[in-house]
Backbone bond lengths (Angstrom), bond angles and torsions (degrees), N, CA, C in turn:
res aa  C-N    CA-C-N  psi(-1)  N-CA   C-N-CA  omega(-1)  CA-C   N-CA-C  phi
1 X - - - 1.376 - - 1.462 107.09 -
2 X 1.069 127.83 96.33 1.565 155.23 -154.78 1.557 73.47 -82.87
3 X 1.591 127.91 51.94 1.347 93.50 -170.35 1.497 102.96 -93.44
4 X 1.143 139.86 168.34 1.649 124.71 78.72 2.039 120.43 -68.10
5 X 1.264 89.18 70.30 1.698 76.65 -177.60 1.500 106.74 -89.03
6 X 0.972 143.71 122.33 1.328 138.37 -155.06 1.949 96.92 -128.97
7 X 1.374 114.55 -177.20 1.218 126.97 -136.99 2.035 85.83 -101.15
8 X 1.892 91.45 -47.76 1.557 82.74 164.64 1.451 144.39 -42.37
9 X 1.732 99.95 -45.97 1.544 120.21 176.65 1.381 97.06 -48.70
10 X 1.522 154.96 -27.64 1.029 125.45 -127.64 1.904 87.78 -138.14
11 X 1.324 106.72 -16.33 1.435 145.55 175.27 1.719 97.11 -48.62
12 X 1.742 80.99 -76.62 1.751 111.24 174.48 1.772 126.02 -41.81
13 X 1.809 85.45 -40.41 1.787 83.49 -171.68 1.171 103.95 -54.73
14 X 1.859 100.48 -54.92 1.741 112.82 -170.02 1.556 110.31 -47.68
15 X 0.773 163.66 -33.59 1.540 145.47 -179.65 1.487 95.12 -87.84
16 X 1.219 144.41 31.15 1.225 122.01 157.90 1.901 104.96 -135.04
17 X 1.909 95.85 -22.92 1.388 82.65 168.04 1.265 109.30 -124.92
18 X 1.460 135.90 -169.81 1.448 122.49 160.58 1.745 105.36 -107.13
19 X 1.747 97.72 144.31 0.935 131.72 158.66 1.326 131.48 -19.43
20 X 1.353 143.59 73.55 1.374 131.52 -152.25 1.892 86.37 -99.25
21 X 1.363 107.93 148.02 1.640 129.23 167.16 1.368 88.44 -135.78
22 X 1.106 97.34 137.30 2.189 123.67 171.15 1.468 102.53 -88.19
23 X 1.225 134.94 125.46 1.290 113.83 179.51 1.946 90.17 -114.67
24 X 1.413 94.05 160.61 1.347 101.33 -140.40 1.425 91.33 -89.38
25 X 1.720 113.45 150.72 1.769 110.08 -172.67 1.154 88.22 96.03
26 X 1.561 155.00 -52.22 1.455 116.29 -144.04 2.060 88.91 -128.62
27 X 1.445 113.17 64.57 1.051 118.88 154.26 1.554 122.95 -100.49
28 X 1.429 113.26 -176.71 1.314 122.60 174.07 1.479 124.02 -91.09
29 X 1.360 124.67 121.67 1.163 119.17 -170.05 2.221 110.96 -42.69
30 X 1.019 132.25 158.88 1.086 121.89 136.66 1.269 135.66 -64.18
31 X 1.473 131.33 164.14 1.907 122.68 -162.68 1.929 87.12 -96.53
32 X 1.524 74.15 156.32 1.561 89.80 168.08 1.374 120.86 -35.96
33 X 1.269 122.52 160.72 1.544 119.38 -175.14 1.524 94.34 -106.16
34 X 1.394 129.05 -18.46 1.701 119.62 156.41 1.233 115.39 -51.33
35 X 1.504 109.24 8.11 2.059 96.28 167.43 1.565 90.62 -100.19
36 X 1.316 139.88 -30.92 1.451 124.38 -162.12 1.283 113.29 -104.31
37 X 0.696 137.79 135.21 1.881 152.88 126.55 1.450 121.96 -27.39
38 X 1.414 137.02 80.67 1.638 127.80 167.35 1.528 100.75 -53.14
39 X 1.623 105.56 121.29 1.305 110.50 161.65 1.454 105.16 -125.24
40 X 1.138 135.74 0.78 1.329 133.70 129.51 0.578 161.71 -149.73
41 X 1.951 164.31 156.96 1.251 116.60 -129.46 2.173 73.76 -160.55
42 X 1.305 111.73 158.38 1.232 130.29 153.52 1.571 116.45 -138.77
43 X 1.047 104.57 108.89 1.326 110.14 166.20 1.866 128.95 -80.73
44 X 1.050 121.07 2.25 1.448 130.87 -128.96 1.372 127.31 -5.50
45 X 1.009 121.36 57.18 1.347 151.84 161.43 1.590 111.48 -24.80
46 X 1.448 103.80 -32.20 1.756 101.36 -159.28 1.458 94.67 -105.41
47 X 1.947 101.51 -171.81 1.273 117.85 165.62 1.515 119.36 -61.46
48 X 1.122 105.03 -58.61 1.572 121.16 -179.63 1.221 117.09 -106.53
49 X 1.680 110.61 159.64 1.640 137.06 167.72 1.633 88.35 -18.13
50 X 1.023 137.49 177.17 2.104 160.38 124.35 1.053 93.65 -91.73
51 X 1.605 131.79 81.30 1.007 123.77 140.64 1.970 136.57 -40.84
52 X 0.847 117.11 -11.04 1.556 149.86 155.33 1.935 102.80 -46.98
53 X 1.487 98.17 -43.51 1.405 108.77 -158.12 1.939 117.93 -106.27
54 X 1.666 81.35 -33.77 1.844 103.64 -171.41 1.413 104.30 -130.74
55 X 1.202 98.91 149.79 1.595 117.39 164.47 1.718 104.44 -110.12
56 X 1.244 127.78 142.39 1.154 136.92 149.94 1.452 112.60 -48.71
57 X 1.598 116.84 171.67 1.587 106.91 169.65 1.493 101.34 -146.62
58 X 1.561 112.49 144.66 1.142 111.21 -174.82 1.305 109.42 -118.81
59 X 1.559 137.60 -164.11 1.312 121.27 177.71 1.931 106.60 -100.44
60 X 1.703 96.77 126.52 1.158 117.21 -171.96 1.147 143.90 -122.29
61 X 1.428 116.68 54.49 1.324 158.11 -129.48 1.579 143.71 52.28
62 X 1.297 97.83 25.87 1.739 122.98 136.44 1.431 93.95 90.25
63 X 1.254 115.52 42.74 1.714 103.78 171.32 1.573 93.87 -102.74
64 X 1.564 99.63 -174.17 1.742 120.05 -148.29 1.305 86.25 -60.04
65 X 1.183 128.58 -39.86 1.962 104.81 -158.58 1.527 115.57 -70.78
66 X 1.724 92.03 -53.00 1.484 98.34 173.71 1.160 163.48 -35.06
67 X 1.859 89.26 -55.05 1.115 115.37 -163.67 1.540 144.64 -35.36
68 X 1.342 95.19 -43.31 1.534 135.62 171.75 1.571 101.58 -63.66
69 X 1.896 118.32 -38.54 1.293 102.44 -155.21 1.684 130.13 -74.85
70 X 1.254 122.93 144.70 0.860 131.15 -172.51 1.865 132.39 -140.78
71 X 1.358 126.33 149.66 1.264 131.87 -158.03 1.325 102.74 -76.45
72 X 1.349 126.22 -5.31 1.469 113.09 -163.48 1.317 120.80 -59.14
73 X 1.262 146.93 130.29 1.431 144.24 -161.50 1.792 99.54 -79.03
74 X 0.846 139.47 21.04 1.464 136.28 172.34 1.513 101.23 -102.25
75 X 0.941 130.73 -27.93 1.456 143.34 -132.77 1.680 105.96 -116.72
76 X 1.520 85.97 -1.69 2.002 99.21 -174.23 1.564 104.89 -160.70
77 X 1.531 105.56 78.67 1.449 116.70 -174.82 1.782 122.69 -105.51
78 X 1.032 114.71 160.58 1.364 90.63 179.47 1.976 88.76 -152.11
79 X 1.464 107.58 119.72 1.110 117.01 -170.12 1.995 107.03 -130.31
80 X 1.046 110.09 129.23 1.877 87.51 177.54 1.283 116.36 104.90
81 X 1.877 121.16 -35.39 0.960 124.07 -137.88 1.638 131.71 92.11
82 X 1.317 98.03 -2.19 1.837 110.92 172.11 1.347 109.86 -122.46
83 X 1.298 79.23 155.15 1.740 94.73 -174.10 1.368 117.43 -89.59
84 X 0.929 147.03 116.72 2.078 144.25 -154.65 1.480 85.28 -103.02
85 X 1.374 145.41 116.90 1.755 122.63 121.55 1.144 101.77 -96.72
86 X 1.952 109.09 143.29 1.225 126.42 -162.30 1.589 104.53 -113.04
87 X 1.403 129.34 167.19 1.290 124.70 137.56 1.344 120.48 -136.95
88 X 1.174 121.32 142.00 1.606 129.48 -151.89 1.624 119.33 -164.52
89 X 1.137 101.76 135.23 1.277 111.08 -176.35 1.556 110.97 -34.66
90 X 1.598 128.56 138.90 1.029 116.63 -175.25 1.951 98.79 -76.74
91 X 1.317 83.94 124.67 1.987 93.15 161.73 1.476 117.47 -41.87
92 X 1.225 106.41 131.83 1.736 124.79 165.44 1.407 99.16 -46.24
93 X 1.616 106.24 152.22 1.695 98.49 -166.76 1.363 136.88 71.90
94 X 1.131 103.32 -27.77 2.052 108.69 -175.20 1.370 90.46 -76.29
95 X 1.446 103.47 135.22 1.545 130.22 154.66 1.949 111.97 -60.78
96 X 1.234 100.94 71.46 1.295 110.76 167.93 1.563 127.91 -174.42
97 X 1.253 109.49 128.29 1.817 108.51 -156.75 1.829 103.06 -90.77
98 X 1.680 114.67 19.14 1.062 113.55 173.57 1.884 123.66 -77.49
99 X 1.018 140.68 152.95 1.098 108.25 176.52 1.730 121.65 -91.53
100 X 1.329 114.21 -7.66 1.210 113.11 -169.43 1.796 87.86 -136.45
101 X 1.203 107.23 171.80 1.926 111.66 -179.82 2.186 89.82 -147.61
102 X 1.335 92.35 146.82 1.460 105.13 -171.34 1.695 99.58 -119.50
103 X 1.145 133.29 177.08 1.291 142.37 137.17 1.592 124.07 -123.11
104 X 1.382 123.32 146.89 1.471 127.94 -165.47 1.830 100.78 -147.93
105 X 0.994 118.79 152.60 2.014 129.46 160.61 1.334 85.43 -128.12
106 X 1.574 73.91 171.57 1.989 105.69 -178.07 1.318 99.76 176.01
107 X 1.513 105.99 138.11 1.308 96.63 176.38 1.634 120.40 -139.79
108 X 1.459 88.14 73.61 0.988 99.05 178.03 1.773 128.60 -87.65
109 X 1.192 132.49 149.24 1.224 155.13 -177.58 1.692 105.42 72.94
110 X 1.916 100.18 19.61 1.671 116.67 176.03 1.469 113.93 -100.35
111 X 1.791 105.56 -65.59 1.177 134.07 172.73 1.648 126.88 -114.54
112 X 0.921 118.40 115.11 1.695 138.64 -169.33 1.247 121.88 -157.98
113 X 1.779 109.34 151.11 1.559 109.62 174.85 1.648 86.14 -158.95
114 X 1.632 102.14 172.67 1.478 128.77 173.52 1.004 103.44 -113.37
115 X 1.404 124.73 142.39 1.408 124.67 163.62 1.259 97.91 57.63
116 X 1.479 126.84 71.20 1.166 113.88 -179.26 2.028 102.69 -142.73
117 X 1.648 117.83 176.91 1.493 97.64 175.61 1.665 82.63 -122.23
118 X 1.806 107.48 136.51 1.213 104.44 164.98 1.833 117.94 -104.00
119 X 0.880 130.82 142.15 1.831 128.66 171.04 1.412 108.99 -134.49
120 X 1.584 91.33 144.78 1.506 105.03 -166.64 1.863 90.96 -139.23
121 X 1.569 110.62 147.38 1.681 115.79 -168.19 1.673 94.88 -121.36
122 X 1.250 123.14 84.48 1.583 121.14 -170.24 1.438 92.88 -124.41
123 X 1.492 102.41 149.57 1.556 127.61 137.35 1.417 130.33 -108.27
124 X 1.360 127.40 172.91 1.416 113.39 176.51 2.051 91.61 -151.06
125 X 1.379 100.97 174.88 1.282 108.70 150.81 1.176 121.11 -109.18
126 X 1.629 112.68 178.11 1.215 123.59 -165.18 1.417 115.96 -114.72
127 X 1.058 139.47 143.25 1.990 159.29 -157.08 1.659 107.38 175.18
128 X 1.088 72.59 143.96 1.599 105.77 175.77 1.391 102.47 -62.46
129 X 1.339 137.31 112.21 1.368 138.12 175.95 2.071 101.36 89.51
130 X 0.744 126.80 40.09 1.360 127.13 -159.16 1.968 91.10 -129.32
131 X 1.323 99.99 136.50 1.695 85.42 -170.87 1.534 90.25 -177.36
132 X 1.963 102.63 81.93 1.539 121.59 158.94 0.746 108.68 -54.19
133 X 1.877 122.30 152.41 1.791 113.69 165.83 1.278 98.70 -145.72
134 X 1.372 152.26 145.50 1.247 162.86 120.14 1.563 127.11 -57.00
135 X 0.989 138.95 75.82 1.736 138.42 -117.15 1.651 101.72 -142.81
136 X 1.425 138.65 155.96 1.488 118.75 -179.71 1.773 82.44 -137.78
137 X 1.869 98.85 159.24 1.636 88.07 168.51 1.467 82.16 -158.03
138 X 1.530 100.56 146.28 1.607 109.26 153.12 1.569 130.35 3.30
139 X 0.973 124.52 145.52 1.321 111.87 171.20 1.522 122.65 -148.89
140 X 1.811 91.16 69.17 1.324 124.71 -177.95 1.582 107.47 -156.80
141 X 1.016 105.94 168.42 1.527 128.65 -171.09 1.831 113.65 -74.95
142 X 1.564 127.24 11.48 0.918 120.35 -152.33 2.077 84.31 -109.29
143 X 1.578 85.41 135.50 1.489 97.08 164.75 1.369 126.58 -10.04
144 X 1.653 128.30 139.22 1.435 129.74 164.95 1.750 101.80 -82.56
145 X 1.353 118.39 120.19 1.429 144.78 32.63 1.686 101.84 -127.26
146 X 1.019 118.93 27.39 1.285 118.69 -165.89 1.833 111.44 -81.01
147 X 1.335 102.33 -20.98 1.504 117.69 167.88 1.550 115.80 -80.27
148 X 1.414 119.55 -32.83 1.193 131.40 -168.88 1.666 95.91 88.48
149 X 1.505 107.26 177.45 1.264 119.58 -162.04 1.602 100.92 -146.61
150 X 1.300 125.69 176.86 1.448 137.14 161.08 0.840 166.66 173.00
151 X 1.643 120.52 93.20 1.253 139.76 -148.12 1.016 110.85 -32.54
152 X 1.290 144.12 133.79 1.701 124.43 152.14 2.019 96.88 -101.63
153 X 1.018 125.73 -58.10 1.309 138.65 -174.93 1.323 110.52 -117.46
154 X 1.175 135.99 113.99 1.806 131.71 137.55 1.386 114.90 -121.48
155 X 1.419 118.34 142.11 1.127 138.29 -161.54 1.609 134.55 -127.49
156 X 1.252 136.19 91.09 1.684 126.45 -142.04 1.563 81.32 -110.19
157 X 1.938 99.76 147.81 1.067 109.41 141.53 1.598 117.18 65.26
158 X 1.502 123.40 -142.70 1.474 131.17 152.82 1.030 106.30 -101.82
159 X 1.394 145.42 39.01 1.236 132.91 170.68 1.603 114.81 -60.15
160 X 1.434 132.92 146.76 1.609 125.04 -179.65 1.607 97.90 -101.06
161 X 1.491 131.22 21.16 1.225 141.91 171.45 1.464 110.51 -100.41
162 X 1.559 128.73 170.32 1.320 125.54 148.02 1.986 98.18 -150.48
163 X 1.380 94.01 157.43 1.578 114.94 -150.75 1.523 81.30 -88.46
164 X 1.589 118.72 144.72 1.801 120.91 153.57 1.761 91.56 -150.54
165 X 2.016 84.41 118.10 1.532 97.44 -150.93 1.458 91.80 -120.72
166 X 1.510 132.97 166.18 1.554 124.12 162.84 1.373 86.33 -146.59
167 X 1.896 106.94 139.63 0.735 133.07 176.08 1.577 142.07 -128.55
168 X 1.446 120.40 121.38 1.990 122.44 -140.25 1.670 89.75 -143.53
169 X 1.252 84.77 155.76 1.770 90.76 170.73 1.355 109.82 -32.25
170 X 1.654 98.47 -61.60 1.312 103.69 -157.26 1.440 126.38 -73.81
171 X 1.389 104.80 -17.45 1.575 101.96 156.78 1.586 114.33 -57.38
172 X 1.836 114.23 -70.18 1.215 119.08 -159.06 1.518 95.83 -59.22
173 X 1.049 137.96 -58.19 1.383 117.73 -169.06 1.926 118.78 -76.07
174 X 1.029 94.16 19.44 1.558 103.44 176.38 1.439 121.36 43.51
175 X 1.612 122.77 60.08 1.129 133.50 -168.78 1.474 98.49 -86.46
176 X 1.444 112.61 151.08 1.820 122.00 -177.74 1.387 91.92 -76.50
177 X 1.330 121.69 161.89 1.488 114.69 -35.63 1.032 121.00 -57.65
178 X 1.411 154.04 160.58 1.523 144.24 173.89 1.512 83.90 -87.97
179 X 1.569 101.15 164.13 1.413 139.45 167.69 1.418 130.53 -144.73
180 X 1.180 97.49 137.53 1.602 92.40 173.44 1.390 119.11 -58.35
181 X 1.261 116.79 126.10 1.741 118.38 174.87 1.788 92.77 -117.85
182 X 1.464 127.59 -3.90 1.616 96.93 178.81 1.838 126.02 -131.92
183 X 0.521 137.92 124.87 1.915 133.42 152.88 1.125 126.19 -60.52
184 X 1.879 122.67 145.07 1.157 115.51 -178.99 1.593 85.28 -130.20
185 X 1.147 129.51 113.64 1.387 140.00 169.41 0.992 115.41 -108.40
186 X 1.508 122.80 140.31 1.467 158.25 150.55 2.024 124.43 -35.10
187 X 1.548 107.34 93.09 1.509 102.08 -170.10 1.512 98.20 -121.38
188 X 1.340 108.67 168.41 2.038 111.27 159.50 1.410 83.73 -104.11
189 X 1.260 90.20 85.97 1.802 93.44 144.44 1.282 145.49 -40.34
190 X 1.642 118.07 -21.34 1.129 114.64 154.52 1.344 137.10 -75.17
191 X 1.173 114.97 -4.10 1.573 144.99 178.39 1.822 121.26 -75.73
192 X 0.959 106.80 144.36 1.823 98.00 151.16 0.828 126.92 -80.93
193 X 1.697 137.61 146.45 1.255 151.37 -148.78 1.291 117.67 -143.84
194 X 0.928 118.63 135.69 1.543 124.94 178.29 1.478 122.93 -100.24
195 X 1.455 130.99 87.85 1.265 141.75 -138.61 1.963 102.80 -127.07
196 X 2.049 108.09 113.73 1.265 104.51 -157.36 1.620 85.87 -135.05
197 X 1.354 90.42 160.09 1.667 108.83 163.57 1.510 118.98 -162.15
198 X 1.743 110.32 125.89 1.326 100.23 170.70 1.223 132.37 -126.40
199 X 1.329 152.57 138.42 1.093 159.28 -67.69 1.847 100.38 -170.24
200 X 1.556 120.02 101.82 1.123 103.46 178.61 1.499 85.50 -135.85
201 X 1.705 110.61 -173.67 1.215 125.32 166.46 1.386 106.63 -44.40
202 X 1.005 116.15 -72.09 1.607 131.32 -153.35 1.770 114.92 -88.81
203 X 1.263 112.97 -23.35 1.758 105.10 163.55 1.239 97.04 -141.02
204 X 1.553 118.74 -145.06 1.393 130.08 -154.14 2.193 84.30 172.86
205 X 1.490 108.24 109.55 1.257 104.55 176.35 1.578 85.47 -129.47
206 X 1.818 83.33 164.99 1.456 108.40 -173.77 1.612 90.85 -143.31
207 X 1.952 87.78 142.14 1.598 99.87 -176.17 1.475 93.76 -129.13
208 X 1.767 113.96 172.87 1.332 113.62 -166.32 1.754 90.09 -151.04
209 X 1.232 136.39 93.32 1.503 133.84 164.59 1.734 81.00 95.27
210 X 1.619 145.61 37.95 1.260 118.02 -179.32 0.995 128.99 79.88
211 X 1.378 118.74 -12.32 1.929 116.95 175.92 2.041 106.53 -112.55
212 X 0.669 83.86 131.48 1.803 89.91 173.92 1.310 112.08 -57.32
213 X 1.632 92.31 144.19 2.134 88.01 -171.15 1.221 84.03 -148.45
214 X 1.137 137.69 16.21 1.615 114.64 159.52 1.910 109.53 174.18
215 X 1.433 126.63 155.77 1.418 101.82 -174.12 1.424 83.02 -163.87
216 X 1.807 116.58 115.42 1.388 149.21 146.80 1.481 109.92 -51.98
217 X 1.297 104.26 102.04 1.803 100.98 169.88 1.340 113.71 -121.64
218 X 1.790 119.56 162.26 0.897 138.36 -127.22 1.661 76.83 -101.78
219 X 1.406 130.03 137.75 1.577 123.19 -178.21 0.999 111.84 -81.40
220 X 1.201 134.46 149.60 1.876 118.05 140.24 1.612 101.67 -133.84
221 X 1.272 102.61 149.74 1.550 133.88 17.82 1.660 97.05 -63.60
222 X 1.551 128.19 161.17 1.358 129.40 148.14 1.262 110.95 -21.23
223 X 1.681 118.45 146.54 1.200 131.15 157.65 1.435 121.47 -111.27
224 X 1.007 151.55 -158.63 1.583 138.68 -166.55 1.626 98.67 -120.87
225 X 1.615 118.15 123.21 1.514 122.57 -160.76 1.422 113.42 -0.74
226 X 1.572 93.22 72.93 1.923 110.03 163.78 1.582 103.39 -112.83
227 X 1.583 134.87 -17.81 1.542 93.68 168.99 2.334 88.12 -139.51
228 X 1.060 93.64 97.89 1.488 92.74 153.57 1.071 157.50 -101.96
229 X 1.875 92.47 36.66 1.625 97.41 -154.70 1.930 92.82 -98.29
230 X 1.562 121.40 3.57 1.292 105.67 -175.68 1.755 104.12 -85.35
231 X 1.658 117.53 8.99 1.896 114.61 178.58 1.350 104.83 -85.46
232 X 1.467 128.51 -21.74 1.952 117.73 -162.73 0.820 88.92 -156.50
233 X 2.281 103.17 153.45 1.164 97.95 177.99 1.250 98.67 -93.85
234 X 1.771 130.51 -178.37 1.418 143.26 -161.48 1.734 93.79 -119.26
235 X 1.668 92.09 150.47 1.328 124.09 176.25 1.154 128.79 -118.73
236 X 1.442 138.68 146.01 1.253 112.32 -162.13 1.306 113.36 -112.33
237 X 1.606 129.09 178.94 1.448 134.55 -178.49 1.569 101.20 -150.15
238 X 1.536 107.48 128.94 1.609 123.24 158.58 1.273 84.90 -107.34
239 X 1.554 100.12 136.73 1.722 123.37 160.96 1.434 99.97 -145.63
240 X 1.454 89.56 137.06 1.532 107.29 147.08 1.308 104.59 -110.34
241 X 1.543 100.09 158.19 1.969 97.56 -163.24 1.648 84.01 179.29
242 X 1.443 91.68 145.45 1.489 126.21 -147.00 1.377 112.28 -104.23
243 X 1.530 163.63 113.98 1.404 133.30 -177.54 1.437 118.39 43.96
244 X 1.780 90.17 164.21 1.434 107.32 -167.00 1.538 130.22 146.14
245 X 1.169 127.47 120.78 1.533 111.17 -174.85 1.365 131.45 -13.83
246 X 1.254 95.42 -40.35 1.863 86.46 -175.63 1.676 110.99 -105.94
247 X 1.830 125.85 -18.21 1.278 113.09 -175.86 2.006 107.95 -88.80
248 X 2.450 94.66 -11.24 1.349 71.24 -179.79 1.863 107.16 111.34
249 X 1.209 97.69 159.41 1.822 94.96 171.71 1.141 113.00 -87.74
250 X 1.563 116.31 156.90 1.391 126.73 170.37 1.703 128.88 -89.69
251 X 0.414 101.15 125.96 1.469 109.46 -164.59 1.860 108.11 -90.39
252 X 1.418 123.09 95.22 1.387 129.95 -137.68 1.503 109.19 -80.55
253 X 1.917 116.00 -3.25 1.280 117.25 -168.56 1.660 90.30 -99.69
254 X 1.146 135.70 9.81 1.441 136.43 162.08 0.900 138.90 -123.59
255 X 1.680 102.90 30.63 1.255 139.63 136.84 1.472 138.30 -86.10
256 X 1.526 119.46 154.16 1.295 140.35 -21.29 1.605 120.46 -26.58
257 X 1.311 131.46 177.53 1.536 135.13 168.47 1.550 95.37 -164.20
258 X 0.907 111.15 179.87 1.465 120.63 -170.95 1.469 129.70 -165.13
259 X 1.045 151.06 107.59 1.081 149.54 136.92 1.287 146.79 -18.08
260 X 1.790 151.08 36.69 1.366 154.54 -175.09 1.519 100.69 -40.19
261 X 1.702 104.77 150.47 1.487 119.54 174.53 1.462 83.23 -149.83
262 X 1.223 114.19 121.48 1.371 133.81 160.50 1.545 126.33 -74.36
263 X 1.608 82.98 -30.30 2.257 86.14 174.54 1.142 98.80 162.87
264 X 1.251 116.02 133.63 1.425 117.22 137.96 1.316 145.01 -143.59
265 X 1.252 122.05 170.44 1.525 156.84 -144.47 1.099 129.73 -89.69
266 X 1.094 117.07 106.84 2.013 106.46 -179.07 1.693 112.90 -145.12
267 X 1.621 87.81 99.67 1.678 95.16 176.16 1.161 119.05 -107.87
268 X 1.919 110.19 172.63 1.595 103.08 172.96 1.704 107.78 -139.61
269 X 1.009 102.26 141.46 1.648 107.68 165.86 1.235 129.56 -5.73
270 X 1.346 129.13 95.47 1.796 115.79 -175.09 1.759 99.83 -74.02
């Protein structure tokens, strides 16, 4: 999330659109999985990262997601078969003038598709300033938001909600007509979750445990860079990530926190 997405942006939508909450039970099933193809799958099965598969992330010019992030091998564990990214006070002694250190993967220019459905089975905990994300982006060199972007999961704080947002020029710069690009759905956050999105010409849906909770479609007539997700295929990102305009300060006695990823998913259209 190339964000500055801040608390205003979202401030802003609401007085121009209304507020949708999913209330939980009265979604749409997801479609058969005889429409998709697994073409890839992580289980984290092993000792270590698949570097083959993920890149680590470090901090890469200090906007909200990043900032915090860091290489430290504590901070990107995989025990059980799950994947831990942590964020935690930086340790006494560590060579670093940050105050907190995060961990994040992505695997980009590894793993990608077009038109594709990705799912990811995560939990996280909860802190004050604490703000997991499961997020997809382009996977090319072309300007942030000019590719579009896409939430699958973000998560503030203790909220008992999580955000599934899409993001285009024409949202962030708020071109007429406005549209809804987001959902605020209903989870037990203390739980694992089953968190999906798929990617066609014509919409962009997001599912939550298998039931549909919200679906971005492509307008017509055309609108002015409102859906560009049919130029590249998308890559994905687990972050845990620390503070920031919009999740807020962190509050350092509710730290460590952590992030679990149970697996994920990347199919395509048979």
């Amino acid at each position: 999330m190339n964000k500055n997405i801040t608390t205003a942006l979202f401030i802003a939508l609401s007085l121009f659109l209304p507020t949708i909450v999913i209330a939980a039970g009265k979604h749409t099933k997801a479609p058969s999985r005889k429409e998709w193809k697994l073409v890839w799958k992580e289980e984290f099965n092993g000792k270590k990262l698949d570097t083959r598969s993920w890149s680590r992330y470090t901090r890469n010019g200090g906007t909200d997601w990043d900032r915090h992030m860091s290489g430290l091998d504590s901070l990107c564990r995989i025990e059980n078969g799950v994947l831990q990214l942590w964020g935690i006070n930086t340790p006494e002694g560590y060579d670093d003038k940050r105050p907190f250190l995060t961990g994040g993967v992505g695997s980009k220019g590894k793993r990608a598709v077009k038109n594709g459905r990705f799912e990811v089975r995560a939990r996280y905990d909860c802190g004050e300033g604490f703000w997991p994300a499961i997020w997809l982006m382009p996977d090319t060199t072309i300007r942030h938001p000019y590719g579009g972007e896409i939430d699958i999961m973000e998560h503030l704080n203790f909220d008992n909600i999580v955000f599934q947002t899409v993001h285009t020029p024409h949202t962030l710069f708020k071109y007429e007509p406005t549209i809804q690009n987001y959902v605020m759905v209903p989870i037990k956050k203390e739980e694992f979750n089953t968190y999906a999105v798929e990617i066609n010409t014509s919409e962009i849906t997001f599912y939550i445990n298998g039931e549909k909770t919200f679906s971005y479609k492509n307008q017509e007539p055309e609108l002015k860079e409102q859906f560009p997700f049919n130029n590249y295929p998308f890559y994905i990102i687990l972050s845990a990530q620390l503070g920031g305009s919009w999740v807020g300060k962190v509050n350092p006695k509710d730290l460590p926190v952590k992030m679990e990823v149970d697996y994920v998913r990347i199919y395509e259209r048979r």
